[in-house]
mmJSON file of the N, C-alpha and C atoms, coordinates in Angstrom:
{"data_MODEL":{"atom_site":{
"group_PDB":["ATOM","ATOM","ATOM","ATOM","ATOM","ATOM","ATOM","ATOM","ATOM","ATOM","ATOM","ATOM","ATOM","ATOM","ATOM","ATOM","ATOM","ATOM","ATOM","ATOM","ATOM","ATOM","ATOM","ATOM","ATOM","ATOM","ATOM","ATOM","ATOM","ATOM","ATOM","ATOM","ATOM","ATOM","ATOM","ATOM","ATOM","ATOM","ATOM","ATOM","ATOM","ATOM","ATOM","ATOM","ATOM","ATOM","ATOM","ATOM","ATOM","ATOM","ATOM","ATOM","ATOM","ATOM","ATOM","ATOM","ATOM","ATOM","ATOM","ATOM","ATOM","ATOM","ATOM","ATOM","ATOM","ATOM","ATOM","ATOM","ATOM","ATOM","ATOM","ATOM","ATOM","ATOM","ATOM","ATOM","ATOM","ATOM","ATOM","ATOM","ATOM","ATOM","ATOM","ATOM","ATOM","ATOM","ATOM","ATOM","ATOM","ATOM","ATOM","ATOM","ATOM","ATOM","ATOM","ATOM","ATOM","ATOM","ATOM","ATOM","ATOM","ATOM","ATOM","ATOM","ATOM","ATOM","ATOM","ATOM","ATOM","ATOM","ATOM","ATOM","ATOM","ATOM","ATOM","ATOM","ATOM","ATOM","ATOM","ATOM","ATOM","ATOM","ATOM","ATOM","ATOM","ATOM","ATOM","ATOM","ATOM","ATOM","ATOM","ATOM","ATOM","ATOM","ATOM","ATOM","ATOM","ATOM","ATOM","ATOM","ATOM","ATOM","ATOM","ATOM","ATOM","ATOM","ATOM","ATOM","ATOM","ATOM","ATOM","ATOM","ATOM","ATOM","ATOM","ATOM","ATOM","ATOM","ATOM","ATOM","ATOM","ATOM","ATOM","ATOM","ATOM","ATOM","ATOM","ATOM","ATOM","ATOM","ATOM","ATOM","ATOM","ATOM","ATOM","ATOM","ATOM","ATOM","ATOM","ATOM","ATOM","ATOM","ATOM","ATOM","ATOM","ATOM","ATOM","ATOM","ATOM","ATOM","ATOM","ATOM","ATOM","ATOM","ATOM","ATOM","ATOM","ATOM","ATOM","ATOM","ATOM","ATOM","ATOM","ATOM","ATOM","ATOM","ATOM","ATOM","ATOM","ATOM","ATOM","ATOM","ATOM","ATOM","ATOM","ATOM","ATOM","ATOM","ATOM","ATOM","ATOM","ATOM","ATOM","ATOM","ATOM"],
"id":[1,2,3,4,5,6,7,8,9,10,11,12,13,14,15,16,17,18,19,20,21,22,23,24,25,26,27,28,29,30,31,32,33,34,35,36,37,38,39,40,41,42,43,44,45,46,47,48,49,50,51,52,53,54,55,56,57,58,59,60,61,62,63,64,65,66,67,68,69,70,71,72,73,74,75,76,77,78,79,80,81,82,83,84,85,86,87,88,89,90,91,92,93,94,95,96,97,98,99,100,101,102,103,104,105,106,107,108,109,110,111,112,113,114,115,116,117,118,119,120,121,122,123,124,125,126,127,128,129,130,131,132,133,134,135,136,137,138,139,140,141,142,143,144,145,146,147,148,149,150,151,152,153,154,155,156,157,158,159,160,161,162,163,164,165,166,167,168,169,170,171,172,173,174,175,176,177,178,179,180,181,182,183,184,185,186,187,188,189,190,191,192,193,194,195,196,197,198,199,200,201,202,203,204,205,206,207,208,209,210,211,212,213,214,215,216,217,218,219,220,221,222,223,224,225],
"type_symbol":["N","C","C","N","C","C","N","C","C","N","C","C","N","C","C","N","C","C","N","C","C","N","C","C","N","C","C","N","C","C","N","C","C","N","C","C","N","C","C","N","C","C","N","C","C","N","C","C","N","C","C","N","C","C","N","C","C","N","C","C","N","C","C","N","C","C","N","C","C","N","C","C","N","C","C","N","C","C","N","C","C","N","C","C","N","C","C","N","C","C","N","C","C","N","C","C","N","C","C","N","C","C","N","C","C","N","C","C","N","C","C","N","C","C","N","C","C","N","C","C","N","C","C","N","C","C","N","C","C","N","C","C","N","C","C","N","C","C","N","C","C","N","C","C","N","C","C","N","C","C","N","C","C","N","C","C","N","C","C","N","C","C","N","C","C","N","C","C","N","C","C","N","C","C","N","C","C","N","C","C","N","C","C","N","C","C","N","C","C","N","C","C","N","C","C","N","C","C","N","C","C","N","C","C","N","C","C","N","C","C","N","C","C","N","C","C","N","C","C","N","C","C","N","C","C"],
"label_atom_id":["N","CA","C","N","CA","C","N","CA","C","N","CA","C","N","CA","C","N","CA","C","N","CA","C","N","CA","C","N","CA","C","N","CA","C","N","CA","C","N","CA","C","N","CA","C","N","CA","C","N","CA","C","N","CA","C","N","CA","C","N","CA","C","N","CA","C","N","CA","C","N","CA","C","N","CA","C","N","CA","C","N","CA","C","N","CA","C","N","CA","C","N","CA","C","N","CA","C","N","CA","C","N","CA","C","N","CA","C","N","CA","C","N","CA","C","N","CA","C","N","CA","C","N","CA","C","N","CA","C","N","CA","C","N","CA","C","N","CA","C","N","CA","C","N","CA","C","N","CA","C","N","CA","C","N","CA","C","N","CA","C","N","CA","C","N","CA","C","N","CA","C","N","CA","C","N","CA","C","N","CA","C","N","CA","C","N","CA","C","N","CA","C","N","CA","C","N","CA","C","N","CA","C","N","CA","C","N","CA","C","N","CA","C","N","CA","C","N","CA","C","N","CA","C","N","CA","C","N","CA","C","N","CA","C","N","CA","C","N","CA","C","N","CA","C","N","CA","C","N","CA","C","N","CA","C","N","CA","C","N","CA","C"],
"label_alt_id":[null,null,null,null,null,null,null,null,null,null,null,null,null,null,null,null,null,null,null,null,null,null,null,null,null,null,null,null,null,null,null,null,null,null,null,null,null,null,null,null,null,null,null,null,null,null,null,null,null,null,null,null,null,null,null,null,null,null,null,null,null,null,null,null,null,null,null,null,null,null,null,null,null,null,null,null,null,null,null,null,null,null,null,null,null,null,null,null,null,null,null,null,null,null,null,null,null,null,null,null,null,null,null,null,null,null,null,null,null,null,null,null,null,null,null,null,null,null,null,null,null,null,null,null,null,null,null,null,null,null,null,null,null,null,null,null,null,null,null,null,null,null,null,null,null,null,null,null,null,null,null,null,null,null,null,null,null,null,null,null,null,null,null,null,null,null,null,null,null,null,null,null,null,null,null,null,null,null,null,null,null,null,null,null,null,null,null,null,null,null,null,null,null,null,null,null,null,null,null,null,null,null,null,null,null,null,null,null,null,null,null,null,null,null,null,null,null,null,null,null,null,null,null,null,null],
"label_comp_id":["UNK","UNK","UNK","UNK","UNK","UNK","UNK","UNK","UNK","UNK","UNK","UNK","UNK","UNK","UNK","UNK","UNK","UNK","UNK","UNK","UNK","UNK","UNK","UNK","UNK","UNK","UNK","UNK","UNK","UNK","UNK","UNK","UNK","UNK","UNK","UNK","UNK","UNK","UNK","UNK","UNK","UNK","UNK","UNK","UNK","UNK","UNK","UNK","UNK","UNK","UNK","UNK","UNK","UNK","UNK","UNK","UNK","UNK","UNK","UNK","UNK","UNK","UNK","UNK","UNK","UNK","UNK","UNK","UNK","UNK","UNK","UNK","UNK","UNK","UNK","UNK","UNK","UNK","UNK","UNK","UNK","UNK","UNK","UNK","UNK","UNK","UNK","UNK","UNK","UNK","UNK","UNK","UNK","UNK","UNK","UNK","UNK","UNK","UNK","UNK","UNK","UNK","UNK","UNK","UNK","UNK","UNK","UNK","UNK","UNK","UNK","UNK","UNK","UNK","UNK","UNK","UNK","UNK","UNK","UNK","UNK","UNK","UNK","UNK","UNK","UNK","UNK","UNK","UNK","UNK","UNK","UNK","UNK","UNK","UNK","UNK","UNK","UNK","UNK","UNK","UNK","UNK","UNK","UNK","UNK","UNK","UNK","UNK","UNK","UNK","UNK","UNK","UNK","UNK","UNK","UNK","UNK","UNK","UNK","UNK","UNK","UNK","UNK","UNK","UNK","UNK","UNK","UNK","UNK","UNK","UNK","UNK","UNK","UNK","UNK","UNK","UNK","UNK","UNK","UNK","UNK","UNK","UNK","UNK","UNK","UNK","UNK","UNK","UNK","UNK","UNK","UNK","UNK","UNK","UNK","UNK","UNK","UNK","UNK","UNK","UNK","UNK","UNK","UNK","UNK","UNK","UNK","UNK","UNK","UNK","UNK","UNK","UNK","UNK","UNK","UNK","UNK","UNK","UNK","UNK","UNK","UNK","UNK","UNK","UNK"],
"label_asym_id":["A","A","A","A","A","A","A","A","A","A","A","A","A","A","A","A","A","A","A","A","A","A","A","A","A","A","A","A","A","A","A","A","A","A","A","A","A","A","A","A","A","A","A","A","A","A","A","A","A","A","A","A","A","A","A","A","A","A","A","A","A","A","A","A","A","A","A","A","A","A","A","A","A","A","A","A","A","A","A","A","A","A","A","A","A","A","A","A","A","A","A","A","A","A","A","A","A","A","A","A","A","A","A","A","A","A","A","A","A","A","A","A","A","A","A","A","A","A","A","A","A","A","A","A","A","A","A","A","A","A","A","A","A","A","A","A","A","A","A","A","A","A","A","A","A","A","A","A","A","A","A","A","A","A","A","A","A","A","A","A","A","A","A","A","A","A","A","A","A","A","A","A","A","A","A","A","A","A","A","A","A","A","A","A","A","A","A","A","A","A","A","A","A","A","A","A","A","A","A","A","A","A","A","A","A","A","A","A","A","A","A","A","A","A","A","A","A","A","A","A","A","A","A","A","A"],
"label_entity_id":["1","1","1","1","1","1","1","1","1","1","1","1","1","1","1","1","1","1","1","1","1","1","1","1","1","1","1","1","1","1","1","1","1","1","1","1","1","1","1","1","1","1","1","1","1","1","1","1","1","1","1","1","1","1","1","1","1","1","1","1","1","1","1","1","1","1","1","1","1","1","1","1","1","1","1","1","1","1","1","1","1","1","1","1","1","1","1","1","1","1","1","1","1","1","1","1","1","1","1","1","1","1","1","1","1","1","1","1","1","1","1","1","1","1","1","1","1","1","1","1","1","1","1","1","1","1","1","1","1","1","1","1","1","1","1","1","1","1","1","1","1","1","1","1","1","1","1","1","1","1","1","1","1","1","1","1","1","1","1","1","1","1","1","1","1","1","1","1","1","1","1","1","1","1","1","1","1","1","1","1","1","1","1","1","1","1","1","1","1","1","1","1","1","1","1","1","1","1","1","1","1","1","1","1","1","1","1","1","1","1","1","1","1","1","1","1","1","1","1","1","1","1","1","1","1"],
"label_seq_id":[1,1,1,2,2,2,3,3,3,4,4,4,5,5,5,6,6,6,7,7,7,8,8,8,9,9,9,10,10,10,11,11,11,12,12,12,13,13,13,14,14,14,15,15,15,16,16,16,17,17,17,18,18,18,19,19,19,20,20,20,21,21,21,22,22,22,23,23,23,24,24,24,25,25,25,26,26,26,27,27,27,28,28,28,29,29,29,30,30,30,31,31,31,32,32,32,33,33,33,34,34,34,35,35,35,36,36,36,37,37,37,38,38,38,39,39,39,40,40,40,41,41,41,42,42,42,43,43,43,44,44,44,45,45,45,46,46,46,47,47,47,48,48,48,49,49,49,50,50,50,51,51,51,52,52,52,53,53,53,54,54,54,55,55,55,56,56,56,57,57,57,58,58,58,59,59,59,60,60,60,61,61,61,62,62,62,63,63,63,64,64,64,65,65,65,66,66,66,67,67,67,68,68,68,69,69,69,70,70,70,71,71,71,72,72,72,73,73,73,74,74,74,75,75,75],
"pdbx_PDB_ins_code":[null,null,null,null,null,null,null,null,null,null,null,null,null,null,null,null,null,null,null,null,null,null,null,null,null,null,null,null,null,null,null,null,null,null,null,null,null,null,null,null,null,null,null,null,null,null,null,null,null,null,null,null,null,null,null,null,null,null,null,null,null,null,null,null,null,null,null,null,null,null,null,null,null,null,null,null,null,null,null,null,null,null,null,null,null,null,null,null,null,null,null,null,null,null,null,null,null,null,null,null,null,null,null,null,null,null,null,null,null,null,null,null,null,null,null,null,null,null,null,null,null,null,null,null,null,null,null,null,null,null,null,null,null,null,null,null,null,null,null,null,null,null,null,null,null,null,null,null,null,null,null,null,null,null,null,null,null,null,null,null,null,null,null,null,null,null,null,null,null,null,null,null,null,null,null,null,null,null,null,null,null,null,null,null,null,null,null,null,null,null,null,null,null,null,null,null,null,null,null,null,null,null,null,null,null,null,null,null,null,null,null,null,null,null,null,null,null,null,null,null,null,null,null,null,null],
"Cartn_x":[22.873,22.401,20.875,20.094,18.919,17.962,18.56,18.24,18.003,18.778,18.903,17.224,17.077,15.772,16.368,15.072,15.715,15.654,16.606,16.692,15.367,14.785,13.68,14.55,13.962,14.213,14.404,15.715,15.464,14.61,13.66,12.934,13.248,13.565,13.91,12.68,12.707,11.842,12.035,10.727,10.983,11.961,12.31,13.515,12.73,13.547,12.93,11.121,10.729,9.144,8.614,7.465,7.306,5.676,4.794,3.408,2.863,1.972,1.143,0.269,-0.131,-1.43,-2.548,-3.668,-4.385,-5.607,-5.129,-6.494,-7.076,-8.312,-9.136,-10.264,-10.734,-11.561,-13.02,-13.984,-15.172,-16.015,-16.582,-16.982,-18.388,-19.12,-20.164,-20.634,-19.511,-19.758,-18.503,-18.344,-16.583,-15.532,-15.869,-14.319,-13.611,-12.442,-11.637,-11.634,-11.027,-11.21,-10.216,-10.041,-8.894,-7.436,-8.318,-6.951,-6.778,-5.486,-4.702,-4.984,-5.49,-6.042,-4.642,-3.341,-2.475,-2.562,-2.966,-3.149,-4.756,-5.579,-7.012,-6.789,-5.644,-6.286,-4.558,-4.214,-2.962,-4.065,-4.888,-6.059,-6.682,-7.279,-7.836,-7.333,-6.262,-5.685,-4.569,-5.073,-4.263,-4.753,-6.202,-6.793,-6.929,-7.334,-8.013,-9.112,-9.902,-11.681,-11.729,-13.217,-13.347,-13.927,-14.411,-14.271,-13.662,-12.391,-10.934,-10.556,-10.808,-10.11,-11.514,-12.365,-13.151,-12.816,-12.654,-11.979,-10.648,-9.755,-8.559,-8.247,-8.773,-8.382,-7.295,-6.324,-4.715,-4.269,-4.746,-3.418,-3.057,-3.99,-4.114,-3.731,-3.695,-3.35,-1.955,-1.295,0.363,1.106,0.148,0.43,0.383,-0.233,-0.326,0.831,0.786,1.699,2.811,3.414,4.654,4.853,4.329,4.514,4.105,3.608,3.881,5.797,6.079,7.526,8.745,8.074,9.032,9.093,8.221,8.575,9.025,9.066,10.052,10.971,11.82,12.782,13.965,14.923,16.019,16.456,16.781,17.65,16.847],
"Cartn_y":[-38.881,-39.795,-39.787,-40.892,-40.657,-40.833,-40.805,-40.958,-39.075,-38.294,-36.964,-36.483,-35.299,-34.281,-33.568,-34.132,-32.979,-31.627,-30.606,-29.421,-29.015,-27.669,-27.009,-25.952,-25.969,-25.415,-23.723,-22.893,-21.215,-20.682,-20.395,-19.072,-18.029,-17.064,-15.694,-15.27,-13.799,-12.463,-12.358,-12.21,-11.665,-10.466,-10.729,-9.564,-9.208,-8.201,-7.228,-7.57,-7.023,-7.501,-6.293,-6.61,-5.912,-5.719,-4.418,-4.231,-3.826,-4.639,-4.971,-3.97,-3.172,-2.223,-2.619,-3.334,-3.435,-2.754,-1.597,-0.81,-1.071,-0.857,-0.832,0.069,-0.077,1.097,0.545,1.118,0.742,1.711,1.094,1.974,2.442,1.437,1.999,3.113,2.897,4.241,5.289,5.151,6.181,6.557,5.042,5.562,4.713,4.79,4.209,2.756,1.645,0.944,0.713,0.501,0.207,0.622,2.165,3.051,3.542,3.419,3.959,5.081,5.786,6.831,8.188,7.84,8.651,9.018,8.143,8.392,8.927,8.827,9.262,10.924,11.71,12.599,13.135,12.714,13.061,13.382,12.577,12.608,13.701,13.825,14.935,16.522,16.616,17.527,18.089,17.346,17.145,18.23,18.487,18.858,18.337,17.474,16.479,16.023,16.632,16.797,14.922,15.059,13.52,12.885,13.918,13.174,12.564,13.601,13.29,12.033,11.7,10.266,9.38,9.584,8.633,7.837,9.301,8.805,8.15,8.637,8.251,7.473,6.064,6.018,5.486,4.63,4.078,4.876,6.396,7.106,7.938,7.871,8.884,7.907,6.805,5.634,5.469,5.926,5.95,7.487,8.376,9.497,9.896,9.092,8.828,7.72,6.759,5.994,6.954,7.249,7.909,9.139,9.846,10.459,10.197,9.209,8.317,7.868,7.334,6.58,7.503,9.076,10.028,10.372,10.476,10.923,10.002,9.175,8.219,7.538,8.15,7.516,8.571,8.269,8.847,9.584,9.066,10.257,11.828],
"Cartn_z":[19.206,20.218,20.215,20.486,19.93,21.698,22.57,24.031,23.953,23.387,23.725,23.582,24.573,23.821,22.742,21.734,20.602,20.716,20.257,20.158,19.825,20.089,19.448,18.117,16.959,16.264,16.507,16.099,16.435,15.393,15.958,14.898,15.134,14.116,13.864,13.502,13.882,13.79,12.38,11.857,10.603,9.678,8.92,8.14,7.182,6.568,5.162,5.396,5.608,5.45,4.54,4.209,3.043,3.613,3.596,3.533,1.798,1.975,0.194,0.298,-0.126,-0.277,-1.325,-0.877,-2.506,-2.415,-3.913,-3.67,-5.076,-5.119,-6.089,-6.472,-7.483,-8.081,-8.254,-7.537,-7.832,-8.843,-10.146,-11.174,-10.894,-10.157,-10.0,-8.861,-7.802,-6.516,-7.67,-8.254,-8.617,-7.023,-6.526,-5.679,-5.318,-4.647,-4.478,-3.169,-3.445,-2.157,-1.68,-0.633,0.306,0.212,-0.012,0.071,1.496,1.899,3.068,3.632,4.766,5.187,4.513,4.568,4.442,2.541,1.866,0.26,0.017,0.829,1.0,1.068,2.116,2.642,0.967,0.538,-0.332,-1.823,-2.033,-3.135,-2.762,-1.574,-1.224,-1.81,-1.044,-1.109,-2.383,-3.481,-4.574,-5.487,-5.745,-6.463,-7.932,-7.571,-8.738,-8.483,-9.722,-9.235,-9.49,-8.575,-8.935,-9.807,-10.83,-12.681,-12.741,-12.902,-12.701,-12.607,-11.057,-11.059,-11.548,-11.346,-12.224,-13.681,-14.45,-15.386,-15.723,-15.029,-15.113,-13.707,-13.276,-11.51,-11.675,-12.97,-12.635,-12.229,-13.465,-12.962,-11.927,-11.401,-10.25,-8.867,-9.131,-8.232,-8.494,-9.514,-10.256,-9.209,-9.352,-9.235,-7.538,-6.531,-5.555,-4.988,-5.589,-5.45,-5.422,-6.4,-6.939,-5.665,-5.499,-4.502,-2.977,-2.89,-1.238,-1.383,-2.313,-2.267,-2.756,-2.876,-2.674,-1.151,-0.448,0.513,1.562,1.264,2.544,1.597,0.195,-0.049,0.394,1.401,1.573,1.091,0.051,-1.182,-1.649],
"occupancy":[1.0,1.0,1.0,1.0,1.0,1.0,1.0,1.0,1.0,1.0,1.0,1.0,1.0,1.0,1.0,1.0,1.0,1.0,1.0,1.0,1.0,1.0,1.0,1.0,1.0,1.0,1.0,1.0,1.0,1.0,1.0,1.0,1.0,1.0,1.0,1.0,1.0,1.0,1.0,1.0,1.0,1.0,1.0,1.0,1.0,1.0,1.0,1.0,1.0,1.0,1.0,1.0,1.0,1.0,1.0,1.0,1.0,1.0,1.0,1.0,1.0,1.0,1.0,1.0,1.0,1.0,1.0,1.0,1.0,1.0,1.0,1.0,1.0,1.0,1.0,1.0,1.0,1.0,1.0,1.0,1.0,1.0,1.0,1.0,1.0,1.0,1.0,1.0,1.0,1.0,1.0,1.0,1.0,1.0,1.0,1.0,1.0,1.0,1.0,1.0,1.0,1.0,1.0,1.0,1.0,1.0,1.0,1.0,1.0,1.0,1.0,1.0,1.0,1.0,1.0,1.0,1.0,1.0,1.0,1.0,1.0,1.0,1.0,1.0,1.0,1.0,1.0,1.0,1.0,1.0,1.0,1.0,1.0,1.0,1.0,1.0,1.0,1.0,1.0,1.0,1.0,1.0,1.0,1.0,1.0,1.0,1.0,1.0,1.0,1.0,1.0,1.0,1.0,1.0,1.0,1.0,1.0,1.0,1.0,1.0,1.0,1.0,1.0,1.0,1.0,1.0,1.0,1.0,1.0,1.0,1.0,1.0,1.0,1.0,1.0,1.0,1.0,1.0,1.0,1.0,1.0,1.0,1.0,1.0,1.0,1.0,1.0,1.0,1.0,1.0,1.0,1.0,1.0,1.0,1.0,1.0,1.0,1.0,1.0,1.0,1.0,1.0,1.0,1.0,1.0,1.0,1.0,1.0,1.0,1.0,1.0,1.0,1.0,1.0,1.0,1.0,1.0,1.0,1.0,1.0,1.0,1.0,1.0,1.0,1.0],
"B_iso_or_equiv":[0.0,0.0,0.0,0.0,0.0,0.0,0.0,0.0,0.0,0.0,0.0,0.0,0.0,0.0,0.0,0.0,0.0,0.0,0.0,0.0,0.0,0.0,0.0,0.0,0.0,0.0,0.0,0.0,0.0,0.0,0.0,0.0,0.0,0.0,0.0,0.0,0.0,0.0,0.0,0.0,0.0,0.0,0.0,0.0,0.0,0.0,0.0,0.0,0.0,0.0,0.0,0.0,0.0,0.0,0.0,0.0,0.0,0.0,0.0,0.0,0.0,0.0,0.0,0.0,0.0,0.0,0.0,0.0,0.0,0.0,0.0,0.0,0.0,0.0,0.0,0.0,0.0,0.0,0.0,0.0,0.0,0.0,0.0,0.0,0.0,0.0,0.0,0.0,0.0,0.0,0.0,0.0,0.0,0.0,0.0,0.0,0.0,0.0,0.0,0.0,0.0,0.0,0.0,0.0,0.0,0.0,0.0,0.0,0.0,0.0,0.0,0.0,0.0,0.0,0.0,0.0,0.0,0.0,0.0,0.0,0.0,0.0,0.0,0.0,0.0,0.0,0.0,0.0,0.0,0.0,0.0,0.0,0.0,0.0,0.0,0.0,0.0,0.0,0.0,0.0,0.0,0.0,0.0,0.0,0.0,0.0,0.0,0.0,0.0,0.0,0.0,0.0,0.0,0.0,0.0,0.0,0.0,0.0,0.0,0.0,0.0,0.0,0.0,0.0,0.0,0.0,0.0,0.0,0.0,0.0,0.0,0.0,0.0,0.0,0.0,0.0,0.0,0.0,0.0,0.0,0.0,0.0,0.0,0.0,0.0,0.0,0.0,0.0,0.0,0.0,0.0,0.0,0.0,0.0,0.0,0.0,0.0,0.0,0.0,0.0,0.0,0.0,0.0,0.0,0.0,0.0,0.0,0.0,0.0,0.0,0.0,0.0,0.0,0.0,0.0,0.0,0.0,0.0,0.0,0.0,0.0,0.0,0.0,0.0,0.0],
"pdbx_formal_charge":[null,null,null,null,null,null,null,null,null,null,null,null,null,null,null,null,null,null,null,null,null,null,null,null,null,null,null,null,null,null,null,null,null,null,null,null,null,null,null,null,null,null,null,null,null,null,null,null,null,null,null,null,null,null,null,null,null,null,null,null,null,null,null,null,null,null,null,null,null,null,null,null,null,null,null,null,null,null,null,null,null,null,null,null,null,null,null,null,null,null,null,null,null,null,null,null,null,null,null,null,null,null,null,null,null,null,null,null,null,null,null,null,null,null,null,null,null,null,null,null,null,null,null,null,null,null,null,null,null,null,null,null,null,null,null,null,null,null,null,null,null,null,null,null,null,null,null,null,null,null,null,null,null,null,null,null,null,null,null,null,null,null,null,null,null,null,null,null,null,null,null,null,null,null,null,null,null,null,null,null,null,null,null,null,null,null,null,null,null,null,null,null,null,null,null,null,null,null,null,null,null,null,null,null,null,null,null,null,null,null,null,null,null,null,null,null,null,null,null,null,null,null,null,null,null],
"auth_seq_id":[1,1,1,2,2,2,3,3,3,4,4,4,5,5,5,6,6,6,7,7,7,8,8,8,9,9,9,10,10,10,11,11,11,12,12,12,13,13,13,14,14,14,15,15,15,16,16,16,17,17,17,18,18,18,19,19,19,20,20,20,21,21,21,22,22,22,23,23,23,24,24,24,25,25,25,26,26,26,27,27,27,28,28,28,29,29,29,30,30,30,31,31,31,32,32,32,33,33,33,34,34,34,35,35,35,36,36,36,37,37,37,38,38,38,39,39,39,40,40,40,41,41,41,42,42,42,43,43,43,44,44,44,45,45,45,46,46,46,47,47,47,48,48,48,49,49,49,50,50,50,51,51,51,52,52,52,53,53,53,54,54,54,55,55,55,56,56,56,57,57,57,58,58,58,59,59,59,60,60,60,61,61,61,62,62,62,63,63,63,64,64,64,65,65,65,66,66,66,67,67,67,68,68,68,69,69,69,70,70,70,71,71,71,72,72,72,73,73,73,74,74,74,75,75,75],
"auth_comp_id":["UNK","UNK","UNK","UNK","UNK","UNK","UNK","UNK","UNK","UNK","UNK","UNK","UNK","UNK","UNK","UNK","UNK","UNK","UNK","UNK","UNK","UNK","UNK","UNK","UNK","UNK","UNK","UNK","UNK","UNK","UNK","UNK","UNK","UNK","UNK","UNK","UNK","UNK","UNK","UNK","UNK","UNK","UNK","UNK","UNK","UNK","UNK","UNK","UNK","UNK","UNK","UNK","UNK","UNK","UNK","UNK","UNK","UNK","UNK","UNK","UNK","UNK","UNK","UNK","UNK","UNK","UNK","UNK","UNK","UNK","UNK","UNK","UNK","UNK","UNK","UNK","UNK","UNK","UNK","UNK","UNK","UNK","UNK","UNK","UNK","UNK","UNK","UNK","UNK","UNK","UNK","UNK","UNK","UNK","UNK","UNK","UNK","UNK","UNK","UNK","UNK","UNK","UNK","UNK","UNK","UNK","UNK","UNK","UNK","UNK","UNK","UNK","UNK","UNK","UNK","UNK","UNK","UNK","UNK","UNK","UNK","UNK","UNK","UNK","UNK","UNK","UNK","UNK","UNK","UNK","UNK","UNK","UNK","UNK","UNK","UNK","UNK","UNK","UNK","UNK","UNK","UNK","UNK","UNK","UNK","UNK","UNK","UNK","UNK","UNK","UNK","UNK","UNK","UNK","UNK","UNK","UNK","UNK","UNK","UNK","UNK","UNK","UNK","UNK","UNK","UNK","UNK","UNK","UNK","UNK","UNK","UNK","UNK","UNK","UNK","UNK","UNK","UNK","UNK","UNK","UNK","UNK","UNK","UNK","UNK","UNK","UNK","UNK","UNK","UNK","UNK","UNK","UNK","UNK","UNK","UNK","UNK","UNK","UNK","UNK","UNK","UNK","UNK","UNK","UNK","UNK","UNK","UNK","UNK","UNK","UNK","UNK","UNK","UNK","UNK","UNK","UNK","UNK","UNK","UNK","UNK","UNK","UNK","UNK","UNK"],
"auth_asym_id":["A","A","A","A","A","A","A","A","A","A","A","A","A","A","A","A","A","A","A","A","A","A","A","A","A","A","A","A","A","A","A","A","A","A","A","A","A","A","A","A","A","A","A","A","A","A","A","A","A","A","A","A","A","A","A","A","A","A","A","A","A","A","A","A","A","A","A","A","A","A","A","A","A","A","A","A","A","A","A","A","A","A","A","A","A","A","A","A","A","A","A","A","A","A","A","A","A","A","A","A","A","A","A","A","A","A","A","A","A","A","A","A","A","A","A","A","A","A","A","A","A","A","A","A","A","A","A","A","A","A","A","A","A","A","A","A","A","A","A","A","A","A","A","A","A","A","A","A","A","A","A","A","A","A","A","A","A","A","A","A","A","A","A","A","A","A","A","A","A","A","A","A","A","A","A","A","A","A","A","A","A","A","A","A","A","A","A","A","A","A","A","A","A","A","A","A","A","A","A","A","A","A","A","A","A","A","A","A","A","A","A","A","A","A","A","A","A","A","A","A","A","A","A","A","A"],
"auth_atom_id":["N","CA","C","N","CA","C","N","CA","C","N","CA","C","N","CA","C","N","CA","C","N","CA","C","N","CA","C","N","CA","C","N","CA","C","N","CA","C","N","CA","C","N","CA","C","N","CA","C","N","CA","C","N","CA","C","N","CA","C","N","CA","C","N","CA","C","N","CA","C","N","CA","C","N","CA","C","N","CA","C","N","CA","C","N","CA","C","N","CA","C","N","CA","C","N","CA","C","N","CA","C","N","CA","C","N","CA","C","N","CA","C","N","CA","C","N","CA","C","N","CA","C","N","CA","C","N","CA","C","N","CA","C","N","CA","C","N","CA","C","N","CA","C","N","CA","C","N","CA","C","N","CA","C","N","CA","C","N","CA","C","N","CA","C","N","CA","C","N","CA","C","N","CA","C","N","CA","C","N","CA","C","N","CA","C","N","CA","C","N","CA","C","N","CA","C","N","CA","C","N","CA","C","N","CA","C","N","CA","C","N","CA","C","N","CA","C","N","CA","C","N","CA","C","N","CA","C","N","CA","C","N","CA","C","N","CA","C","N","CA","C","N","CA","C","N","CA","C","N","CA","C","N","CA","C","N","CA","C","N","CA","C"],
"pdbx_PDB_model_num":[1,1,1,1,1,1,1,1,1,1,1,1,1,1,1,1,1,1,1,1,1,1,1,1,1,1,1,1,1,1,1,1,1,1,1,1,1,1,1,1,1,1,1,1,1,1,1,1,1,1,1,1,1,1,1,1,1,1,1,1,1,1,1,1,1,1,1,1,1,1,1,1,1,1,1,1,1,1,1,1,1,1,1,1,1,1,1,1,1,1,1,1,1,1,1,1,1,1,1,1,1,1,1,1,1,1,1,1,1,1,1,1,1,1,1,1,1,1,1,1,1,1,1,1,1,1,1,1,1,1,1,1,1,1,1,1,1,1,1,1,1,1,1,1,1,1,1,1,1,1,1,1,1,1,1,1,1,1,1,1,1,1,1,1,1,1,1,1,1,1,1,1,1,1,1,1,1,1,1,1,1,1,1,1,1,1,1,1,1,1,1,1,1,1,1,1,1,1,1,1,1,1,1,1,1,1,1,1,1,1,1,1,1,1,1,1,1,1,1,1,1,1,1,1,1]
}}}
């Protein structure tokens, strides 16, 4: 019927949502950017000098990673 008010559309609350982390490596300070205070103080306390990640910052960004998504995977 076209006399009717139209319905308002239902919006739903978002599902599965997902947080993006983007960090990056600055070569000329040798450190890291917009890393997460919780992977900041995990680097810290890792003992990996910061040659270290200078030289190597994927992997130490692999190796951080990798153990952030051990500890909140269930299993």
């Amino acid at each position: 019927d076209f006399l009717t008010t139209p319905k308002r559309p239902e919006i739903s609350t978002p599902y599965d949502p997902v947080h993006l982390t983007h960090v990056g490596f600055n070569s000329s300070t040798g450190e890291f950017t917009g890393l997460p205070k919780e992977w900041q103080q995990l680097l810290q306390e890792s003992g990996i000098s910061r040659l270290e990640q200078e030289r190597n910052p994927q992997a130490v960004m692999d190796i951080v990673k990798f153990y952030q998504e051990g500890r909140t995977d269930p299993w």
